[in-house]
KOLBATOR-829100 format. One line per field, with one value per residue: x, y, z of N, C-alpha, C in turn; residue number from 1. Coordinates in Angstrom, 3 decimals. Layout:
n_px	c(X ...)
n_py	c(Y ...)
n_pz	c(Z ...)
ca_px	c(X ...)
ca_py	c(Y ...)
ca_pz	c(Z ...)
c_px	c(X ...)
c_py	c(Y ...)
c_pz	c(Z ...)
i	c(NUM ...)
end
This chain:
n_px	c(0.840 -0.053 0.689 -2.324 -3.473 -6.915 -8.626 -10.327 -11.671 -10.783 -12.605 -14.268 -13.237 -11.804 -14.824 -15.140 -17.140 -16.636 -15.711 -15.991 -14.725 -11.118 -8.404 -5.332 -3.579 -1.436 1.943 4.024 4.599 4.759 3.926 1.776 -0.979 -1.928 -5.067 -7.747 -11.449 -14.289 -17.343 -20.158 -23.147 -23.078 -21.683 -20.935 -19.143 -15.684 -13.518 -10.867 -8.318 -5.907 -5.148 -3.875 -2.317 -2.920 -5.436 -6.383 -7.288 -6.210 -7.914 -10.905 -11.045 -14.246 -14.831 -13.532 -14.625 -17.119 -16.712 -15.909 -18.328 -19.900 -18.962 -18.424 -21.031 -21.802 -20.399 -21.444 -24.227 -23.051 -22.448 -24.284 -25.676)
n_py	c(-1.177 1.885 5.952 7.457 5.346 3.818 2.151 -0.368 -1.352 -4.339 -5.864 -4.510 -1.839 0.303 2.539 2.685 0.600 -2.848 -2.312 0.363 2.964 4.025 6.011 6.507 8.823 9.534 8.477 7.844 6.651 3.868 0.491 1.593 3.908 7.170 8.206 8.897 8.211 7.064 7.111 6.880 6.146 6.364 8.537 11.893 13.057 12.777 11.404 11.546 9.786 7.221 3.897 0.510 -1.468 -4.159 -4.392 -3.622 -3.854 -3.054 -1.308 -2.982 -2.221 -2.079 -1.107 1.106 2.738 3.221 4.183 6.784 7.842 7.844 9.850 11.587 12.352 13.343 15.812 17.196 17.418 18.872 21.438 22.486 23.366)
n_pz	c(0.000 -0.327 -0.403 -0.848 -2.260 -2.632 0.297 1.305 4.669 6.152 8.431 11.112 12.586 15.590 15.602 13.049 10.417 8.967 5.635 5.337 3.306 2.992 2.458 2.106 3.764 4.804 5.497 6.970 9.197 8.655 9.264 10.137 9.264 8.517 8.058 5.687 6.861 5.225 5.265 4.518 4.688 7.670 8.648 7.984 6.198 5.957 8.326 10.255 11.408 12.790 11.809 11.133 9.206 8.999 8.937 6.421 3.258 -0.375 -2.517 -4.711 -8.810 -9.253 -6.967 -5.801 -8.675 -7.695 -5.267 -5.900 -7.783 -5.114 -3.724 -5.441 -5.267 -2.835 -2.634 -4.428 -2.998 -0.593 -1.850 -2.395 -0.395)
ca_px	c(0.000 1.167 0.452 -3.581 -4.671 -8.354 -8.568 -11.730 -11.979 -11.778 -13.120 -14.201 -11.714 -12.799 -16.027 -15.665 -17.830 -16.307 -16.248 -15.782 -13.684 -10.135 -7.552 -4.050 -3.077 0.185 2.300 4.957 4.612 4.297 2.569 0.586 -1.446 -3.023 -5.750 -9.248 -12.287 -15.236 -18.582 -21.333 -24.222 -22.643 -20.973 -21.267 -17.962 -14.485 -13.039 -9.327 -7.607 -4.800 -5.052 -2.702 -2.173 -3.335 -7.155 -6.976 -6.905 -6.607 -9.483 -10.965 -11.440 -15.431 -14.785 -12.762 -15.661 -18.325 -16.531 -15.988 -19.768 -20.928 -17.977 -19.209 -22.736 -21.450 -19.830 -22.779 -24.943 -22.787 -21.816 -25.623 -26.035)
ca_py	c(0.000 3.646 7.078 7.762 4.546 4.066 0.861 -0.717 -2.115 -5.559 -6.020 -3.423 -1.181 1.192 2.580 2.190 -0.315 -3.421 -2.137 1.434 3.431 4.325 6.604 6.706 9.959 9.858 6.959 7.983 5.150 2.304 -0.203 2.527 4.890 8.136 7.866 9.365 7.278 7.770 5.651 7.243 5.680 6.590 10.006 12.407 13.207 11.850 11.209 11.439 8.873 5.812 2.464 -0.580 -2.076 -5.225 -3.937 -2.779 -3.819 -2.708 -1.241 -3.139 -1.344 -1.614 -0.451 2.798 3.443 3.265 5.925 7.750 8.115 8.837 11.192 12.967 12.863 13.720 17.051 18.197 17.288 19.722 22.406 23.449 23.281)
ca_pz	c(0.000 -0.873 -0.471 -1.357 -2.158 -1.426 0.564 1.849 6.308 5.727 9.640 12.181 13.216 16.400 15.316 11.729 10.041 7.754 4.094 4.875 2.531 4.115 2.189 2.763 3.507 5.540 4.928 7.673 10.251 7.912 8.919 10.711 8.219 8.634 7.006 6.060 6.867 4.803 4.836 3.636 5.608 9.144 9.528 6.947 5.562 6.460 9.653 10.482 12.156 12.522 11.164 11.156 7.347 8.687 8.993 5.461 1.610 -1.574 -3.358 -6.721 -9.508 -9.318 -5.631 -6.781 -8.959 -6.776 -4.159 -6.851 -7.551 -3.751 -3.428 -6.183 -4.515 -1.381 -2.681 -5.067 -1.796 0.346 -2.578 -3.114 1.396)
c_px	c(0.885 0.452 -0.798 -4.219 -5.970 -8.301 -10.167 -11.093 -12.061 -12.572 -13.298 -13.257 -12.441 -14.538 -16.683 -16.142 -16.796 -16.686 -15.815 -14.563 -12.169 -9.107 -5.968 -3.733 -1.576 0.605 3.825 5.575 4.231 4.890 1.448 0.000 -2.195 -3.942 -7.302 -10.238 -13.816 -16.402 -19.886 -22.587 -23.976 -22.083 -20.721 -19.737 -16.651 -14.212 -11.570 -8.755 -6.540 -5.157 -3.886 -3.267 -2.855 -5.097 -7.373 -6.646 -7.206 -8.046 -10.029 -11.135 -13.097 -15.793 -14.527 -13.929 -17.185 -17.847 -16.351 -17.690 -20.586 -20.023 -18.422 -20.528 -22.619 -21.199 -20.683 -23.584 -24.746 -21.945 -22.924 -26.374 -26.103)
c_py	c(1.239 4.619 7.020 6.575 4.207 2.753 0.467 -1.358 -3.260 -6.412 -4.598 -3.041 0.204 1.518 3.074 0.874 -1.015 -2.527 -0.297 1.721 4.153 4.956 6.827 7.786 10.362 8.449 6.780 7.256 4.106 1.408 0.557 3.582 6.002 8.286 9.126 8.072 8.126 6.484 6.606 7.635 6.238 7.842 10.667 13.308 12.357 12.141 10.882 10.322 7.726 5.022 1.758 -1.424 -3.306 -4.866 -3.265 -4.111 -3.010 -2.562 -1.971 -2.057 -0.704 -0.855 1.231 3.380 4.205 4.362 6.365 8.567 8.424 9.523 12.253 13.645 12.904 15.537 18.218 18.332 18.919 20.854 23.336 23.285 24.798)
c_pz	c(0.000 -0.060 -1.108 -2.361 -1.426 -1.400 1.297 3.357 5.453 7.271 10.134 12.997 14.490 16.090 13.964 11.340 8.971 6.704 3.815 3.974 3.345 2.713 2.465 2.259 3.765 5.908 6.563 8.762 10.136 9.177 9.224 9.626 9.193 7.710 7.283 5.794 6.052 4.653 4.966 4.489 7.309 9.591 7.873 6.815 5.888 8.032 9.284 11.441 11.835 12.464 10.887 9.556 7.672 8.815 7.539 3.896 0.489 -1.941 -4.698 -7.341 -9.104 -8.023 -5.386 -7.716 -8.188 -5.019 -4.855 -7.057 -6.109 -3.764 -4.168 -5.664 -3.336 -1.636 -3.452 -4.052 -0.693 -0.317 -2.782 -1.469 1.304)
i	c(1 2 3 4 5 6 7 8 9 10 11 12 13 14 15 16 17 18 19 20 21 22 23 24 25 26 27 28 29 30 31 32 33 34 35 36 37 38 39 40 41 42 43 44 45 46 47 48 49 50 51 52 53 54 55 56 57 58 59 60 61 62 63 64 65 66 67 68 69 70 71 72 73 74 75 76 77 78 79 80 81)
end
């Protein structure tokens, strides 16, 4: 994992949900990430926090699309607020 790959929870991590979307923002204490948490359904924008590499994977492609599309409808949502 790198720098701003979007990775999906593959278990519950504090009081993010499996599946959420996770970002790598700050790579600086690999294995540890700073990351943004984003899930949609549960808290309405991102959340900041640390994560350990082993609570995460890679995003698929159709995965990457599909935050792509609520991100977009997240930001038209809160551009016309």
């Amino acid at each position: 994992m790198k720098l701003y790959d979007i990775c999906i929870l593959k278990t519950g991590f504090k009081l993010y949900s499996e599946g959420t979307y996770v970002i790598l923002i700050d790579d600086g204490l690999k294995p540890i990430y700073m990351a943004e948490f984003w899930n949609f359904e549960e808290f309405n924008g991102a959340q900041i926090d640390a994560v350990d590499e082993e609570y995460l994977r890679l995003a698929m492609d159709v995965e990457i699309k599909e935050y792509q599309v609520r991100f977009k409808e997240y930001c038209d949502r809160n551009n016309n607020a």
